[in-house]
C-alpha positions as a Markdown table, in Angstrom:
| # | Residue | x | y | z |
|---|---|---|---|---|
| 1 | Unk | -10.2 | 7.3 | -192.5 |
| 2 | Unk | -10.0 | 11.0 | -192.1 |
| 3 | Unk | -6.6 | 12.5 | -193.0 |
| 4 | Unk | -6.9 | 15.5 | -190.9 |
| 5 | Unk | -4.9 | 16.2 | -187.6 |
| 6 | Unk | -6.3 | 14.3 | -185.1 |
| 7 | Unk | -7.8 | 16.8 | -181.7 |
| 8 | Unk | -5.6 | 18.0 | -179.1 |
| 9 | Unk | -3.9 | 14.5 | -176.5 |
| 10 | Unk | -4.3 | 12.3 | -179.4 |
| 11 | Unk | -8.1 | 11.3 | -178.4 |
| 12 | Unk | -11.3 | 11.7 | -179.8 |
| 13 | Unk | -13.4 | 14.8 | -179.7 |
| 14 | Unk | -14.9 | 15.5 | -176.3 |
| 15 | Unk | -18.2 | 17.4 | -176.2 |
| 16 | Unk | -18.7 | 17.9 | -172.9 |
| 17 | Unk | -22.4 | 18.7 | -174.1 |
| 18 | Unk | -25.8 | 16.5 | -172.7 |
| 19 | Unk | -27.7 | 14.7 | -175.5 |
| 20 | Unk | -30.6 | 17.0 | -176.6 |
| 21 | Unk | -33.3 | 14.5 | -175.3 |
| 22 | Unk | -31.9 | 14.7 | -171.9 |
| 23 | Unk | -31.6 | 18.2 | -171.6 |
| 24 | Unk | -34.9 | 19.4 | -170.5 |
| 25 | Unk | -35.0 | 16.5 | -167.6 |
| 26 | Unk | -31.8 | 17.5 | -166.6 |
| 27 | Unk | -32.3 | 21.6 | -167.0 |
| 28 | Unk | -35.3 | 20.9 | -164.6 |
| 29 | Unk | -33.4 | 18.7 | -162.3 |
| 30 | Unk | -30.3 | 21.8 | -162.6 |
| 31 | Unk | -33.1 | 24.5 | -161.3 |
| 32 | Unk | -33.0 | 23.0 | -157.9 |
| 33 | Unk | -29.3 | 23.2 | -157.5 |
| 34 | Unk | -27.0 | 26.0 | -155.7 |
| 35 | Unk | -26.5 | 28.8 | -158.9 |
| 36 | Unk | -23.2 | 29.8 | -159.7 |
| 37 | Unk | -23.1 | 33.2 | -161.9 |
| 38 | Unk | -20.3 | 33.5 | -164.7 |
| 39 | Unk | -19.2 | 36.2 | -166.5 |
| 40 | Unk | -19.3 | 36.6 | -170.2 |
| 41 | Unk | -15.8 | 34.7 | -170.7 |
| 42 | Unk | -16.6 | 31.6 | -168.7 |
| 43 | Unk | -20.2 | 31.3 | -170.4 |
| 44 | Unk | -18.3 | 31.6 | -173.6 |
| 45 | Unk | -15.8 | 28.9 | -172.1 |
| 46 | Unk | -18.7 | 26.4 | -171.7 |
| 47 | Unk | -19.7 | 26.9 | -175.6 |
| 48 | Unk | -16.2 | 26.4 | -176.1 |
| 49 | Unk | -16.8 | 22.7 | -173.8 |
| 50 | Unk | -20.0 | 21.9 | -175.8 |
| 51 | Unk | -18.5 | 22.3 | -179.0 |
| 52 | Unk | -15.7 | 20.4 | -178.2 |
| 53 | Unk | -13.2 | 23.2 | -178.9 |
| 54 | Unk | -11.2 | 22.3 | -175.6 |
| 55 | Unk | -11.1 | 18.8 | -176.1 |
| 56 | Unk | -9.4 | 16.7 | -174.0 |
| 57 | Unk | -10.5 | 19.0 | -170.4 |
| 58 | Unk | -13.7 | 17.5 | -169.0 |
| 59 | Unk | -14.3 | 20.6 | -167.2 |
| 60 | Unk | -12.8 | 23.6 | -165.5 |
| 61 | Unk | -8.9 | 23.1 | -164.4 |
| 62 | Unk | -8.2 | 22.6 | -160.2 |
| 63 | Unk | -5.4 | 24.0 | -158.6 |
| 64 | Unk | -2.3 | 21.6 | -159.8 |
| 65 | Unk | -3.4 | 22.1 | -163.7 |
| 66 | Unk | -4.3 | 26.0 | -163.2 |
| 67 | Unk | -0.8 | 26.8 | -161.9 |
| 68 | Unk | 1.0 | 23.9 | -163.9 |
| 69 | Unk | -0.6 | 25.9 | -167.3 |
| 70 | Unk | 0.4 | 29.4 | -165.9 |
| 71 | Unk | 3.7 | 28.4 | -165.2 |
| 72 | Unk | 4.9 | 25.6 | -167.7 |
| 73 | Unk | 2.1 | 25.4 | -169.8 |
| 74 | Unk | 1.6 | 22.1 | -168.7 |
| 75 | Unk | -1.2 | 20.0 | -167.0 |
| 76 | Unk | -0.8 | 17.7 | -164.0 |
| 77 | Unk | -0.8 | 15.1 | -166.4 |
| 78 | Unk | 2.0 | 16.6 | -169.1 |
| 79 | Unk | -0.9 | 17.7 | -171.5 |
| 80 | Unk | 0.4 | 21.3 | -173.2 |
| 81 | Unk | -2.3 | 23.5 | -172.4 |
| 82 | Unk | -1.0 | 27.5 | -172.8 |
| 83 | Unk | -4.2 | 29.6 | -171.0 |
| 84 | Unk | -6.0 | 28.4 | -167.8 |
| 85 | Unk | -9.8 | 27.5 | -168.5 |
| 86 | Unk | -11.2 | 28.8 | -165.0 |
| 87 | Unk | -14.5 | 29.3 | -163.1 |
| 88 | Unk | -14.4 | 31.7 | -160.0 |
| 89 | Unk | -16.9 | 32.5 | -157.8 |
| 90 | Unk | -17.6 | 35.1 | -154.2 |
| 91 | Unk | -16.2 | 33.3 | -151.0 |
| 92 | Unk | -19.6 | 33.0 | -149.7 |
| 93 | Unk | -20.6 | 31.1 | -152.4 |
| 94 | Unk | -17.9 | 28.8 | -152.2 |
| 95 | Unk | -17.9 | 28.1 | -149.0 |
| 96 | Unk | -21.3 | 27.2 | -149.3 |
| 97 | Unk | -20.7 | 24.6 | -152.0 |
| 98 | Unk | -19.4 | 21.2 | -150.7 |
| 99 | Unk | -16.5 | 19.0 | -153.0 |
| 100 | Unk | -18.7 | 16.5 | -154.7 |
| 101 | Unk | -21.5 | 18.9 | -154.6 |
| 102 | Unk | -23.5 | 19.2 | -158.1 |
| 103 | Unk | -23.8 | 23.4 | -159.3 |
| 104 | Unk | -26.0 | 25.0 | -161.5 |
| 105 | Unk | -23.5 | 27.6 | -164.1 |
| 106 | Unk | -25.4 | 30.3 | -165.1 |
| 107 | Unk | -25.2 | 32.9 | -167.4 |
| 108 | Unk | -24.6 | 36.3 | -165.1 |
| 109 | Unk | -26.2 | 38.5 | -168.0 |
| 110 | Unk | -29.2 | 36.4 | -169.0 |
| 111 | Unk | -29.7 | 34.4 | -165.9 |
| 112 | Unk | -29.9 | 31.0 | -168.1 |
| 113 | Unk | -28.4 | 27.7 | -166.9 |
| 114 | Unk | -26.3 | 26.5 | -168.7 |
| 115 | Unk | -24.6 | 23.8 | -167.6 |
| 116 | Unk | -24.0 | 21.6 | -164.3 |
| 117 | Unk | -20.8 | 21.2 | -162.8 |
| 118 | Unk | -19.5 | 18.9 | -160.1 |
| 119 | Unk | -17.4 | 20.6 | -158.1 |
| 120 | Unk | -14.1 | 18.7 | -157.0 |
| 121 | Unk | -11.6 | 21.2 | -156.2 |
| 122 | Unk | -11.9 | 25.0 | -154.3 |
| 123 | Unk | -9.0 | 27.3 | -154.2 |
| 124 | Unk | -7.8 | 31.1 | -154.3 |
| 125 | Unk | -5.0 | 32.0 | -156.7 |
| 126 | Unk | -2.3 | 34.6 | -157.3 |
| 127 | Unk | -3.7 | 36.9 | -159.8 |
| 128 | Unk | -0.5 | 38.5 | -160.4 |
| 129 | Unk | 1.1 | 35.2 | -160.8 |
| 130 | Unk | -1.5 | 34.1 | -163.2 |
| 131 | Unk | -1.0 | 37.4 | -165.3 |
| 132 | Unk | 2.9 | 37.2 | -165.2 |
| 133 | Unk | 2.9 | 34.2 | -167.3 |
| 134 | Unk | 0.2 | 34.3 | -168.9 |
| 135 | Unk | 0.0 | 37.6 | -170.0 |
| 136 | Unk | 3.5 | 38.9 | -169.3 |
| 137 | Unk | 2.2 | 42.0 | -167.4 |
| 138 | Unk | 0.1 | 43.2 | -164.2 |
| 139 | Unk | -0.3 | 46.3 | -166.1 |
| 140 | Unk | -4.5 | 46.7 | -165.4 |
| 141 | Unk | -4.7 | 48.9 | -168.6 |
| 142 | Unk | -4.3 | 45.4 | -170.1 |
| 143 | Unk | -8.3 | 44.0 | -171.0 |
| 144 | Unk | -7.0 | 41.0 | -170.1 |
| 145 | Unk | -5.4 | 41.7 | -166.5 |
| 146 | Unk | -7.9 | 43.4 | -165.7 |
| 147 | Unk | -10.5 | 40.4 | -166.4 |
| 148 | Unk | -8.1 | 38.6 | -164.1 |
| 149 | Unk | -8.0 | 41.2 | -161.5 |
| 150 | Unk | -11.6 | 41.3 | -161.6 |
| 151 | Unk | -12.4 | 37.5 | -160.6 |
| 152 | Unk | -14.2 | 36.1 | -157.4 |
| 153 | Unk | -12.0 | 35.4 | -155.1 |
| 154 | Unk | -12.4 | 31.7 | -155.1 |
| 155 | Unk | -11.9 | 29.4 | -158.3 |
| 156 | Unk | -13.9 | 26.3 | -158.7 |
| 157 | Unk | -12.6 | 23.5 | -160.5 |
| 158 | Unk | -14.6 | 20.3 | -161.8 |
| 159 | Unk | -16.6 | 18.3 | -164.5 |
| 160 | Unk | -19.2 | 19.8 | -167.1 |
| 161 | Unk | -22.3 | 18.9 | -168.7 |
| 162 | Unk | -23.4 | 21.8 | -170.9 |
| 163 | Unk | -27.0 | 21.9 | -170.9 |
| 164 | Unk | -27.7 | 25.4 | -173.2 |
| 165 | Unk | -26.0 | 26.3 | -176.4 |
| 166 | Unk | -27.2 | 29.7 | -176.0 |
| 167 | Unk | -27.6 | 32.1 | -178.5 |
| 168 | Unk | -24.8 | 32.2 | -180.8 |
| 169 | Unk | -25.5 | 28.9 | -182.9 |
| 170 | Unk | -29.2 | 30.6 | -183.7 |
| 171 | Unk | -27.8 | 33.6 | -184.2 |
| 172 | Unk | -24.9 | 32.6 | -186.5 |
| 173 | Unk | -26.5 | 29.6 | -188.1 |
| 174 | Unk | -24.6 | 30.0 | -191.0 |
| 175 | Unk | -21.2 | 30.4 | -188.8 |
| 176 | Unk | -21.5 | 28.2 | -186.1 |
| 177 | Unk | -20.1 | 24.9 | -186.9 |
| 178 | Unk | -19.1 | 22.5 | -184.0 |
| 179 | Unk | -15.5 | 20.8 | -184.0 |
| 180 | Unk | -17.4 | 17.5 | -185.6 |
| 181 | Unk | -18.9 | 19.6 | -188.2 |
| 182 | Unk | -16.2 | 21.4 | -189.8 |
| 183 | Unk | -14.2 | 18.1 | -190.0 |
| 184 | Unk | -16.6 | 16.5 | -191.7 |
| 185 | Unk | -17.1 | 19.7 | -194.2 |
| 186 | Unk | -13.2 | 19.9 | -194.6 |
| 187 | Unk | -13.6 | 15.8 | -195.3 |
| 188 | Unk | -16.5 | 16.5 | -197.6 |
| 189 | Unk | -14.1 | 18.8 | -199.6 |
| 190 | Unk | -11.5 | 16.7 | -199.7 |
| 191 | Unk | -9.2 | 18.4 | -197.7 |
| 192 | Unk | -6.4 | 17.1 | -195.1 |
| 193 | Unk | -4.6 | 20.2 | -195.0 |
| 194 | Unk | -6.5 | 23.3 | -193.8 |
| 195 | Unk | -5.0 | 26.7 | -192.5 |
| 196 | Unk | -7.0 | 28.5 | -189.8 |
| 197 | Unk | -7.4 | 32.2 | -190.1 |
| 198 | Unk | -8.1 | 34.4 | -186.9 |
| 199 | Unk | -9.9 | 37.2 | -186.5 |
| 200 | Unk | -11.7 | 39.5 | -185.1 |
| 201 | Unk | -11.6 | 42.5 | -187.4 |
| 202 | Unk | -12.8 | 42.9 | -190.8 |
| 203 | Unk | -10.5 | 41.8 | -193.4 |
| 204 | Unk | -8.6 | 43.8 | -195.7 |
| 205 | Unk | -5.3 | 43.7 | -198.4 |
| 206 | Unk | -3.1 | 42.4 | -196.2 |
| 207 | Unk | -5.4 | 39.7 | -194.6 |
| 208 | Unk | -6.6 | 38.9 | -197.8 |
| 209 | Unk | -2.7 | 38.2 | -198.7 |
| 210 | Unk | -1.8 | 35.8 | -196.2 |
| 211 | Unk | -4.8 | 33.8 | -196.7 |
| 212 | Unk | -3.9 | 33.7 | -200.6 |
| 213 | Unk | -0.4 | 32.6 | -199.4 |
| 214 | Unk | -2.1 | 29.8 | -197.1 |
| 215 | Unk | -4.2 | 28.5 | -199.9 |
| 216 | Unk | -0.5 | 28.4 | -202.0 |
| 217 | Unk | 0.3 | 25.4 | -199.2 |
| 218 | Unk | -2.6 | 24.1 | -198.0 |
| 219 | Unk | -5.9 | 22.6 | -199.6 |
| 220 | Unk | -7.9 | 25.4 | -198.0 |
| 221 | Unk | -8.8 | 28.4 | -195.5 |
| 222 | Unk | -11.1 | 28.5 | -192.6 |
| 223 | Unk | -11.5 | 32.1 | -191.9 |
| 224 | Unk | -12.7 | 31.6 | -187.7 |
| 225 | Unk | -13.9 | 34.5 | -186.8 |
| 226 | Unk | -14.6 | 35.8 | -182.8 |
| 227 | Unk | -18.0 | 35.5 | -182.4 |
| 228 | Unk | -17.9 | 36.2 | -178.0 |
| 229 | Unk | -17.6 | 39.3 | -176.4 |
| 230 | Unk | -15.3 | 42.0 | -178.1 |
| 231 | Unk | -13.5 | 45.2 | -176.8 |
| 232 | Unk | -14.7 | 48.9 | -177.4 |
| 233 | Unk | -14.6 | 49.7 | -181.0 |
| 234 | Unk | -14.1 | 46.3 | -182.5 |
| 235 | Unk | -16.7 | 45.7 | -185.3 |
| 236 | Unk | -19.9 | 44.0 | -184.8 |
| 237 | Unk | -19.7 | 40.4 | -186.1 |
| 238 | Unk | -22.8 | 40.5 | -188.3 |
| 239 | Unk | -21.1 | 43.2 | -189.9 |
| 240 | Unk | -17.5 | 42.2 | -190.0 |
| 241 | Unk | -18.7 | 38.7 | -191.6 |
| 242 | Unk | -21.0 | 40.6 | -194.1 |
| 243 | Unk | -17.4 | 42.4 | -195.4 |
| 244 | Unk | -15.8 | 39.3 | -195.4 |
| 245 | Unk | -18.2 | 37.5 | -197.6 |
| 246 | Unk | -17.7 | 40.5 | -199.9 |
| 247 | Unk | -14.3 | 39.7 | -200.4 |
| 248 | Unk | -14.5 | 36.0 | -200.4 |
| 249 | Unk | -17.0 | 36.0 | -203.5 |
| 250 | Unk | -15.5 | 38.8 | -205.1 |
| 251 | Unk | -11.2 | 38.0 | -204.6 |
| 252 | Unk | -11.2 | 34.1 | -204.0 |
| 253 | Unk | -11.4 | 31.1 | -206.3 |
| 254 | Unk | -14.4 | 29.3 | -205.5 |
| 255 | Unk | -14.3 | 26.3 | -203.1 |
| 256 | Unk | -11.1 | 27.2 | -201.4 |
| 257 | Unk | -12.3 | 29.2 | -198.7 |
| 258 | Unk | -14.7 | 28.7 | -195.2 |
| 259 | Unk | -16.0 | 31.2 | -192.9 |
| 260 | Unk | -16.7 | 30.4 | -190.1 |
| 261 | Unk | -17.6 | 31.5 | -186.2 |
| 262 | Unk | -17.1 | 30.4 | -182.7 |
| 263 | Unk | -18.3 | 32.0 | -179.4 |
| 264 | Unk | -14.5 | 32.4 | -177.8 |
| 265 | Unk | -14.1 | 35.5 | -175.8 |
| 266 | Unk | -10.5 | 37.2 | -176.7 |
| 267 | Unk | -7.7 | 37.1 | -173.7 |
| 268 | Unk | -5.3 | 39.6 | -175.8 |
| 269 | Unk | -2.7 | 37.3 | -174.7 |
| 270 | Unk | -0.8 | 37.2 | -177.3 |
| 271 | Unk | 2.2 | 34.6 | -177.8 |
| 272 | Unk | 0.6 | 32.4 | -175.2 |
| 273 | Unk | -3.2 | 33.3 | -177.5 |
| 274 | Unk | -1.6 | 32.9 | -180.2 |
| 275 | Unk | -0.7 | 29.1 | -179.1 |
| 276 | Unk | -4.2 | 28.5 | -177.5 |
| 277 | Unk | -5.8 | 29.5 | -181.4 |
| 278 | Unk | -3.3 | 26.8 | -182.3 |
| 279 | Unk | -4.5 | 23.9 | -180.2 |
| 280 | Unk | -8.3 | 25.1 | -180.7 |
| 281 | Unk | -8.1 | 25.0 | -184.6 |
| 282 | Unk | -6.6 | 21.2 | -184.3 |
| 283 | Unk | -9.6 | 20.2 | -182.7 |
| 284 | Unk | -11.5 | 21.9 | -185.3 |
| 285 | Unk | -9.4 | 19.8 | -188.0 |
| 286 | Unk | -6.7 | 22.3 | -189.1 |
| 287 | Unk | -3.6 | 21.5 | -190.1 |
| 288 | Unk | -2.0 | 25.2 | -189.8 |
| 289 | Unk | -2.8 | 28.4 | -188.2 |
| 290 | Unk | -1.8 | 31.8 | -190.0 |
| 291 | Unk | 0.5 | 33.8 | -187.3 |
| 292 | Unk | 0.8 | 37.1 | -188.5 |
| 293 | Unk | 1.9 | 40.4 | -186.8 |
| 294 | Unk | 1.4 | 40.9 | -183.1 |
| 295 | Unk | -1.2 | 38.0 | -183.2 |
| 296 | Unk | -3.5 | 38.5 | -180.7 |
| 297 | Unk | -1.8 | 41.4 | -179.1 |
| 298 | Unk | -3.2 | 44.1 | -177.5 |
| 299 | Unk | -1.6 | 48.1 | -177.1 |
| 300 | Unk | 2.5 | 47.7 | -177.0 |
| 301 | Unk | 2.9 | 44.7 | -174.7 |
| 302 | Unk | 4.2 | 42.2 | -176.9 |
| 303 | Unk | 6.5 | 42.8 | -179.7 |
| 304 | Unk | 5.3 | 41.8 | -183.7 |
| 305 | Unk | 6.8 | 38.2 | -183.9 |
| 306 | Unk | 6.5 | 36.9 | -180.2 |
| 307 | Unk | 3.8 | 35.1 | -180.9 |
| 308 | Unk | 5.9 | 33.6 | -184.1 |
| 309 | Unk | 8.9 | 33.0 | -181.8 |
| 310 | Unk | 6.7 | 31.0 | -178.9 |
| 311 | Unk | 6.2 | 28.1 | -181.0 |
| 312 | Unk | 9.4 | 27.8 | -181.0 |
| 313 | Unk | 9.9 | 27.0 | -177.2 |
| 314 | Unk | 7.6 | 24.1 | -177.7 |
| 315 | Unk | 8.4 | 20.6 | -177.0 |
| 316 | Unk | 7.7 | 17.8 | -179.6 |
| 317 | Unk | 4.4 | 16.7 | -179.7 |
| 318 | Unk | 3.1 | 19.6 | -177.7 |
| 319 | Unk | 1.3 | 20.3 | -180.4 |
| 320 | Unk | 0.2 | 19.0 | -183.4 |
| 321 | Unk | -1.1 | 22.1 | -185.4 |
| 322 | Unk | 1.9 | 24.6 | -187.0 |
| 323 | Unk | 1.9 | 28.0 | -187.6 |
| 324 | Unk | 2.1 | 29.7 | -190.9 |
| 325 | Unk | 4.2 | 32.2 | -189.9 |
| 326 | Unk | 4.2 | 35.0 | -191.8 |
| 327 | Unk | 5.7 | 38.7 | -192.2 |
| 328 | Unk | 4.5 | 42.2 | -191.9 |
| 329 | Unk | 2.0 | 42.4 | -195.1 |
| 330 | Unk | 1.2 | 45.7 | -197.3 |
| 331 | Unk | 0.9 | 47.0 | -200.3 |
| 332 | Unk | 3.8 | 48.6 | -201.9 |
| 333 | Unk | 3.4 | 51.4 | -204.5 |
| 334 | Unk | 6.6 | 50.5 | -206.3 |
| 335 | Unk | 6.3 | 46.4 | -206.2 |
| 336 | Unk | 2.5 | 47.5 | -207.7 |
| 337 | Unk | 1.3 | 44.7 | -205.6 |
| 338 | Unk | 1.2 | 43.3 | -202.4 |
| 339 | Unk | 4.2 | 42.1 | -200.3 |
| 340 | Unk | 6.0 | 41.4 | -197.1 |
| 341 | Unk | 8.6 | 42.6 | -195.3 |
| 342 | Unk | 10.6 | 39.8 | -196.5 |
| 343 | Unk | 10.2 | 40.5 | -200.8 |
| 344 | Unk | 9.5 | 44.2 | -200.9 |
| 345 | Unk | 13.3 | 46.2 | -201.0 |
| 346 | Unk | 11.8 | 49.3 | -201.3 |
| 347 | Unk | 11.3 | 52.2 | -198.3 |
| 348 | Unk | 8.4 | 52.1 | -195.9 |
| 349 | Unk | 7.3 | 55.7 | -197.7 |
| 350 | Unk | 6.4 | 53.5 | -200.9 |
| 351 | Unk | 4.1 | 51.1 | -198.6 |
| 352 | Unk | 0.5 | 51.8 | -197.7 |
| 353 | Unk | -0.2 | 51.5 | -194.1 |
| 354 | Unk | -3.4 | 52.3 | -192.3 |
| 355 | Unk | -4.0 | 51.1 | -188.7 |
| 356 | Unk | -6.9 | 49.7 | -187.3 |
| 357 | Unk | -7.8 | 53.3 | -185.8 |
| 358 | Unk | -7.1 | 55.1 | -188.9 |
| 359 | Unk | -9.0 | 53.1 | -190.3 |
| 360 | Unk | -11.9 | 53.5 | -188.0 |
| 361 | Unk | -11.5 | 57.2 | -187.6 |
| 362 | Unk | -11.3 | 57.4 | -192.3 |
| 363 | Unk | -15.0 | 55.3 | -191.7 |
| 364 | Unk | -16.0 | 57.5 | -189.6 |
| 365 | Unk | -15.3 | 60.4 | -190.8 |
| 366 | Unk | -17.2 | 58.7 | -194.3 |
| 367 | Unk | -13.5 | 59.2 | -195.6 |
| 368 | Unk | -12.4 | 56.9 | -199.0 |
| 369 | Unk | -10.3 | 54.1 | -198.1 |
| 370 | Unk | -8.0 | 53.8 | -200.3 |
| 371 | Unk | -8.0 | 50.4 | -202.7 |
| 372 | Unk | -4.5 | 49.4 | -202.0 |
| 373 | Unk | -5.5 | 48.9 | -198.3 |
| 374 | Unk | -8.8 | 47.6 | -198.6 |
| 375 | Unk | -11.1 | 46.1 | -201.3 |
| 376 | Unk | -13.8 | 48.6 | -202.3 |
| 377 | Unk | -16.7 | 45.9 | -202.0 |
| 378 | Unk | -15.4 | 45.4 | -197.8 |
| 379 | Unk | -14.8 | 49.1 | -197.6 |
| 380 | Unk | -18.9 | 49.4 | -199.0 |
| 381 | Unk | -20.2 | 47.2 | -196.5 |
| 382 | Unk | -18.4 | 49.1 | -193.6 |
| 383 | Unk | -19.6 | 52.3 | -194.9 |
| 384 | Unk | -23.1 | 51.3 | -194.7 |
| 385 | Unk | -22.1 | 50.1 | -190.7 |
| 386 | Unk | -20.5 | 53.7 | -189.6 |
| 387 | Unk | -23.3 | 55.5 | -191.6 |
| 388 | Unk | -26.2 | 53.8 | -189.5 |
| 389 | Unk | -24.4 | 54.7 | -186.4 |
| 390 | Unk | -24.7 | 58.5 | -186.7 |
């Protein structure tokens, strides 16, 4: 018997993707059907389905369990579910589509199908609702508004088959590892207790910190890394993973750390993200999630430890997976070492601090990073990234 947490409603994993022996027949059969284009965060939404990442949902949400999850973070059926899983579509496309009807879901950049859908429910929503509670703003500057602002006027809501896993497990090979897989690596290992660390960003001192902190508590890290579609600036993940590796063979004890990708594309959502990471990584088999600073945040719109304080508004059993919560992380000159906000006494003049775009601008700029901020080995790698651009 496995000793991991068991996936999100207490189930088993649902992989809402077709057998492979039955996916030509039914990728034929899916050509003659009504075609429904989706963007680049619903494709990456029916990965998530065929990976069973967003187990227990058969498909995308209908009305009741769209605004129940906007509002209370609740589906129709009491299910805590904290960001709507949602398909829209133009209004002459859905009034063309009858409930019942069978769809063909294709991807609106490479014009694959990629799964079929049954369509059961049809309805418009209020964006600025949605992005009230979801997000906390209307504010379009916000990537994630705006994606909001930017759907069809028309959601779709019904069942899934994926038929395509795309390109990402190809791609990643090395990364990609379904929610059955990496349970049965951390089972392989020995593990039952496994703390999940998010990212989308090249890891340096501080990261490096909490996942040395994790390891303290748990049996292991999975460092789960955004492999979908990332914002102007962000660093490409064949890169980002390349720097990670660096510091994984050259910081960490052998055997106690994963890396690891999936194809999610980022809401910037922040406390409520930060809670959807949560239930993702129990389906994957972790125990724990690491919460840092402004997890998931975006700009100024959520303050450093909101996304600490929302699991704290949750109801028991909402959720089976914690969060590590952990402080603001740095180096401090006097400490000589690394710290948090919570064991370092000394002023903020004696801790080294570089942001993400100070950062970017030092690479840039083929500036030294210092070593208190980031290992030399990850700081190489990047080097060799910004170089190649110029």
């Amino acid at each position: 018997m496995s000793k991991l947490v068991s996936p999100h409603g207490g189930g088993e994993l649902k992989s809402l993707l077709v057998a492979e022996v039955e996916r030509a027949a039914e990728l034929e059969r899916a050509r003659g059907l009504k075609q429904v284009p989706m963007t680049s965060k619903e494709t990456s939404d029916v990965l998530m389905f065929a990976m069973a990442a967003y187990t227990p949902l058969d498909g995308f949400m209908n009305e009741a369990d769209w605004k129940g999850v906007c509002g209370s973070m609740k589906m129709t059926d009491g299910l805590f579910w904290p960001i709507p899983i949602t398909l829209s579509a133009a209004q002459d496309l859905a009034d063309s589509i009858g409930i019942g009807e069978e769809v063909a879901l294709v991807d609106g950049e490479s014009g694959d199908i990629m799964a079929v859908m049954q369509v059961s429910d049809k309805y418009s929503i209020d964006k600025e609702f949605e992005c009230q509670h979801v997000y906390a703003t209307t504010d379009t500057a916000h990537p994630g508004v705006a994606k909001v602002m930017e759907q069809e006027a028309v959601n779709l809501g019904g069942s899934v088959r994926v038929l395509n896993e795309g390109e990402y497990k190809e791609k990643y090979s090395d990364l990609y590892f379904s929610c059955a897989e990496s349970r049965a690596l951390f089972t392989q290992k020995g593990w039952s207790e496994v703390a999940a660390f998010q990212t989308r960003n090249p890891m340096h001192r501080s990261h490096e910190y909490l996942a040395k902190i994790a390891i303290e508590i748990t049996d292991g890290v999975f460092i789960h890394q955004v492999l979908g579609k990332l914002k102007p600036g962000d660093i490409p993940a064949e890169t980002r993973t390349k720097a990670i590796q660096a510091m994984i063979d050259n910081y960490f004890v052998e055997g106690t750390v994963i890396q690891g990708g999936y194809p999610i594309e980022m809401r910037y959502a922040g406390p409520r993200e930060a809670l959807i990471h949560a239930l993702i990584r129990q389906n994957f088999g972790c125990s724990h999630l690491i919460v840092g600073r402004d997890h998931a945040g975006v700009g100024d719109y959520y303050g450093p430890f909101d996304a600490h304080h929302i699991f704290d508004t949750l109801w028991d059993g909402a959720l089976e997976t914690q969060a590590l919560k952990i402080d603001i992380t740095f180096y401090c000159n006097k400490c000589n070492g690394m710290a948090t906000a919570k064991t370092c006494p000394h002023d903020k003049s004696d801790q080294v601090h570089i942001s993400g775009t100070q950062q970017r601008e030092m690479l840039t700029a083929g500036e030294d990073i210092p070593p208190e901020f980031s290992r030399p080995e990850v700081v190489k790698v990047l080097q060799e990234f910004y170089a190649s651009q110029k």
